[in-house]
C-alpha positions in Angstrom: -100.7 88.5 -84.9 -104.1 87.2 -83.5 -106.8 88.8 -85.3 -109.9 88.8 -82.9 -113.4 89.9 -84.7 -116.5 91.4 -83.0 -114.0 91.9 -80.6 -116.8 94.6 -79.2 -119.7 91.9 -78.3 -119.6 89.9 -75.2 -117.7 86.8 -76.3 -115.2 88.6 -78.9 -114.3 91.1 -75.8 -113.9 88.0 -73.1 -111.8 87.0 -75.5 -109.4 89.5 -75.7 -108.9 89.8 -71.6 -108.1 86.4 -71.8 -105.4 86.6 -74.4 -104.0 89.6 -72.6 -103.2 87.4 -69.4 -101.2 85.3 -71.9 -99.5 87.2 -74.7 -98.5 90.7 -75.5 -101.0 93.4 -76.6 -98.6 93.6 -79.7 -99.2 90.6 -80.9 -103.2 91.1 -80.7 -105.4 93.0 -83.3 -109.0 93.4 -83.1 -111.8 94.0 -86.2 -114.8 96.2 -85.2 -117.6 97.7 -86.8 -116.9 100.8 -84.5 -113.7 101.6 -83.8 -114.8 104.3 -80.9 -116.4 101.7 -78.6 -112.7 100.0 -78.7 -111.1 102.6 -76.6 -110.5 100.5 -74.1 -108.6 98.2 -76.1 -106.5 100.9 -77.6 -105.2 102.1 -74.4 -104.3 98.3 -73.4 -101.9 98.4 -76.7 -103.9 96.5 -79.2 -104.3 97.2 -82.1 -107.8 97.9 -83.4 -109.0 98.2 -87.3 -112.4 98.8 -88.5 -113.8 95.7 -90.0 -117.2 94.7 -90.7 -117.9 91.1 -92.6 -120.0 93.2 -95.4 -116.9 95.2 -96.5 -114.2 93.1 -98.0 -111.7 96.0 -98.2 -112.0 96.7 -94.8 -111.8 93.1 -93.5 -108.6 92.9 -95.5 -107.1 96.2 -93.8 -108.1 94.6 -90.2 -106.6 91.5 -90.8 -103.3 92.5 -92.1 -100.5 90.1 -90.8 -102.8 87.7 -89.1 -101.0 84.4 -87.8 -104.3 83.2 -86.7 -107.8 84.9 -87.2 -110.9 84.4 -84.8 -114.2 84.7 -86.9 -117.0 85.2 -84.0 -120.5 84.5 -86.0 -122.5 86.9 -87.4 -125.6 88.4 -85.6 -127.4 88.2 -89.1 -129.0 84.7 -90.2 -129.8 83.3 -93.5 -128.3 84.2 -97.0 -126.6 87.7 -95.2 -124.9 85.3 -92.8 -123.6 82.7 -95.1 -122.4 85.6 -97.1 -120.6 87.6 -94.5 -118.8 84.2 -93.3 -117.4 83.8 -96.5 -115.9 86.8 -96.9 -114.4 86.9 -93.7 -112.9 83.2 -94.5 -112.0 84.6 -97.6 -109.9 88.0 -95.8 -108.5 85.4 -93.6 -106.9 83.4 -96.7 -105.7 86.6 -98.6 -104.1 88.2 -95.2 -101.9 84.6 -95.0 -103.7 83.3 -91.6 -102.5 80.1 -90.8 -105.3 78.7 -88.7 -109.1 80.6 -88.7 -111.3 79.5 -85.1 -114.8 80.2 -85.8 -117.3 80.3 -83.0 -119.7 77.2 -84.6 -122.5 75.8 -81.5 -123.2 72.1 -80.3 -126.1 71.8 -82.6 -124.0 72.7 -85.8 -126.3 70.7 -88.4 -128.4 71.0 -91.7 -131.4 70.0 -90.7 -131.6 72.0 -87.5 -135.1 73.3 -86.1 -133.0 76.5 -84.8 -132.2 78.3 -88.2 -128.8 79.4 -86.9 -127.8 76.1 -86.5 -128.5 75.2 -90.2 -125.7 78.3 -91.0 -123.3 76.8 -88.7 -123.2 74.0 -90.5 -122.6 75.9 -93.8 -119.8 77.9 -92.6 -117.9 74.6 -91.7 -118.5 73.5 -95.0 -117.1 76.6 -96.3 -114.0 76.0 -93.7 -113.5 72.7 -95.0 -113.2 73.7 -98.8 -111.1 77.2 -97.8 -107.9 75.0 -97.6 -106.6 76.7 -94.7 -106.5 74.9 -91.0 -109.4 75.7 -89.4 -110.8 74.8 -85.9 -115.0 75.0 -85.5 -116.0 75.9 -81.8 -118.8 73.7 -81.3 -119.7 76.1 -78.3 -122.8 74.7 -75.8 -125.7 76.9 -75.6 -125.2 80.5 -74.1 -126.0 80.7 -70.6 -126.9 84.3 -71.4 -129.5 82.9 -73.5 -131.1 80.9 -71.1 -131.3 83.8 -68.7 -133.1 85.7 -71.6 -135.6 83.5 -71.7 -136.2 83.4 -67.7 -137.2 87.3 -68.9 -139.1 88.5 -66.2 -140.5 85.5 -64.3 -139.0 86.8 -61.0 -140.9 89.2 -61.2 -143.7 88.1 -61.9 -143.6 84.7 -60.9 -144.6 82.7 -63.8 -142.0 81.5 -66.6 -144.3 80.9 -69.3 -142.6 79.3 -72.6 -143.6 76.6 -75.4 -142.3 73.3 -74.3 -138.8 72.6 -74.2 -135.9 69.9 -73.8 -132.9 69.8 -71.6 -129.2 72.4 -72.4 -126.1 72.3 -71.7 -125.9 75.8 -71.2 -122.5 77.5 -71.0 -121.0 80.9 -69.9 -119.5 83.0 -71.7 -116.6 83.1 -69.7 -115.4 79.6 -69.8 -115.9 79.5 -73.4 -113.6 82.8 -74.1 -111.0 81.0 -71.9 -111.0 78.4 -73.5 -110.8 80.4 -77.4 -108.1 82.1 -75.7 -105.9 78.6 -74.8 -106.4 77.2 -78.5 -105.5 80.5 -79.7 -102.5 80.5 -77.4 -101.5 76.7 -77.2 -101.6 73.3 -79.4 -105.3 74.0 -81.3 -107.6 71.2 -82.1 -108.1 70.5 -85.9 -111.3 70.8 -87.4 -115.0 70.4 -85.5 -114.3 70.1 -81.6 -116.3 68.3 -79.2 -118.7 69.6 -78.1 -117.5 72.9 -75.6 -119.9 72.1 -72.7 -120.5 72.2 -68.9 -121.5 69.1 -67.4 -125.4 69.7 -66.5 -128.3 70.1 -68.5 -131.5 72.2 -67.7 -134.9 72.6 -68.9 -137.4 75.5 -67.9 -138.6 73.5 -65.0 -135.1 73.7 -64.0 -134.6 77.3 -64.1 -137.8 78.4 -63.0 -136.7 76.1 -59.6 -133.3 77.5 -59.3 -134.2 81.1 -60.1 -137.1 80.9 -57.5 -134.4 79.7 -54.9 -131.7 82.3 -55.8 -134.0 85.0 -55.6 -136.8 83.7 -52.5 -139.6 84.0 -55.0 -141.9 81.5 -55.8 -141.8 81.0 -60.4 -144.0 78.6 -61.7 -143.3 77.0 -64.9 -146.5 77.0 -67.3 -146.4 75.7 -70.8 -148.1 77.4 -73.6 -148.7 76.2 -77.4 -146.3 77.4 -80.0 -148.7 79.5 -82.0 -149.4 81.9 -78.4 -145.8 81.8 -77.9 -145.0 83.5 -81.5 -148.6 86.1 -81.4 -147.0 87.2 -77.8 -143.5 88.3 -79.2 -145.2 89.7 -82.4 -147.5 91.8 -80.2 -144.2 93.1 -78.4 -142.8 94.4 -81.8 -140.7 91.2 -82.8 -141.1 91.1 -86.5 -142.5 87.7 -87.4 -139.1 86.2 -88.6 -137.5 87.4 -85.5 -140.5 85.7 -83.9 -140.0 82.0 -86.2 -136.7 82.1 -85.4 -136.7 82.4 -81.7 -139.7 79.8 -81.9 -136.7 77.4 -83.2 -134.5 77.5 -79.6 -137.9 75.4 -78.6 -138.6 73.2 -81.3 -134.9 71.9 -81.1 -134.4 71.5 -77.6 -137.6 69.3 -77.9 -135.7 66.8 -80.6 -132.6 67.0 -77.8 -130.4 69.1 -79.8 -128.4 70.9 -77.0 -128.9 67.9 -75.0 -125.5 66.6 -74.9 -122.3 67.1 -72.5 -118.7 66.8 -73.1 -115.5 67.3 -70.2 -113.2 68.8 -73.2 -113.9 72.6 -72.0 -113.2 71.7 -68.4 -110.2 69.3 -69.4 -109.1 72.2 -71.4 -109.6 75.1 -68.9 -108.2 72.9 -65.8 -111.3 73.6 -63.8 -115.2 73.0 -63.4 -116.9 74.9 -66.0 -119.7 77.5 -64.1 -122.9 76.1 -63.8 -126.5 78.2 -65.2 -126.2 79.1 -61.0 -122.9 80.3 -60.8 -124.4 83.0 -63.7 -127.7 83.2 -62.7 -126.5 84.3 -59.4 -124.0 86.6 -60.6 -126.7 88.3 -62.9 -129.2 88.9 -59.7 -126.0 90.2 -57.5 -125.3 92.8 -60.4 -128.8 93.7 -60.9 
């Protein structure tokens, strides 16, 4: 059985459509924190467990009779996150999975400006010493993200941001297809390439493509780091929400998420969507 976890977020759910195209529902069993917002699944014949990465017990109910096990990363970061990974690796081992695919990211590394980066990079460590075949999803940069930080610049016409660097930014959508067809078919051992489309974008760039999907002019303005953090603490972010958020900046500065790779579109058999393709979907369903 395919164990999918966080099978209730965005990429954990894409996910699961994609391996219902290709295998039975049987075969496919899902580990949530709440089993009630998993309904949907239920009624499509999978099988749905409660499982949440701070309660070994339960991870070890959700993963019974896993073939293969798909550890989406935590939401935490720091100490909590390194710690939830491990027992999830660890579940994965004691239910007999064969392979574990963890959702890793392009700028996997230890010395990362963006803190999650620096627990991607622990987590493949971890990986490597569990003994078990694993492969690390070095997913690009969420598209989703990069419309986050847009925020509400249509609106009012300014997209104003610390300075940045060029990202390959990626959908969602081609990046649960392609979980989906390593799940399904021949997997690749260890860290992928990186799991990219082919273009890279800065602000500037979004500002200019947001201002032509939507007819309104969005000017890009820079602003110093320090005003950048004291605006999303004034919000309500609490200051290491704030720091780390800061991060996305400071590492797309050193050219972290500056890099492309054709392995997601060799591997889907199609042109991965581009930040417009997204963008413009987003507007049309707002």
């Amino acid at each position: 059985m395919i164990i999918v976890t966080g099978a209730n977020g965005q990429l954990g759910r894409a996910v699961v459509d994609q391996l219902l195209k290709r295998v039975p529902a049987e075969t496919i069993g899902v580990s949530v924190r709440d089993v009630t917002k998993a309904q949907a699944l239920i009624e499509r014949g999978v099988r749905v467990r409660r499982g949440d990465y701070d309660d070994a017990a339960s991870l070890a109910d959700a993963f019974e009779g896993a073939s293969q096990v798909l550890i989406v990363s935590s939401n935490s970061s720091g100490e909590a996150t390194i710690r939830q990974h491990q027992t999830a690796i660890d579940a994965a081992k004691m239910a007999g999975a064969g392979r574990i695919l963890y959702t890793s990211q392009m700028g996997s590394s230890h010395t990362s400006h963006f803190a999650p980066m620096v627990d991607h990079a622990a987590t493949e460590e971890m990986l490597q010493d569990s003994g078990i075949p694993y492969t690390s999803l070095r997913n690009g940069f969420y598209t989703a993200s990069g419309i986050m930080l847009l925020g509400q610049a249509i609106q009012t016409g300014i997209l104003a941001a610390p300075a940045d660097g060029p990202v390959a930014w990626t959908s969602h959508a081609d990046l649960a297809e392609l979980t989906a067809t390593l799940l399904t078919e021949q997997p690749i051992d260890g860290e992928t390439p990186v799991l990219t489309s082919s273009e890279m974008l800065d602000l500037e760039d979004i500002a200019a493509v947001a201002s032509e999907l939507s007819g309104r002019p969005i000017r890009r303005v820079v602003i110093s780091d320090e005003e950048y953090r004291d605006q999303l603490i004034s919000y309500g972010l609490p200051e290491e929400r704030a720091d780390l958020l800061l991060g996305i900046f400071l590492a797309s500065r050193e050219g972290e998420f500056a890099r492309t790779d054709s392995t997601l579109a060799k591997l889907i058999g199609r042109t991965p969507m581009t930040f417009r393709d997204v963008l413009k979907a987003s507007l049309s369903l707002g």
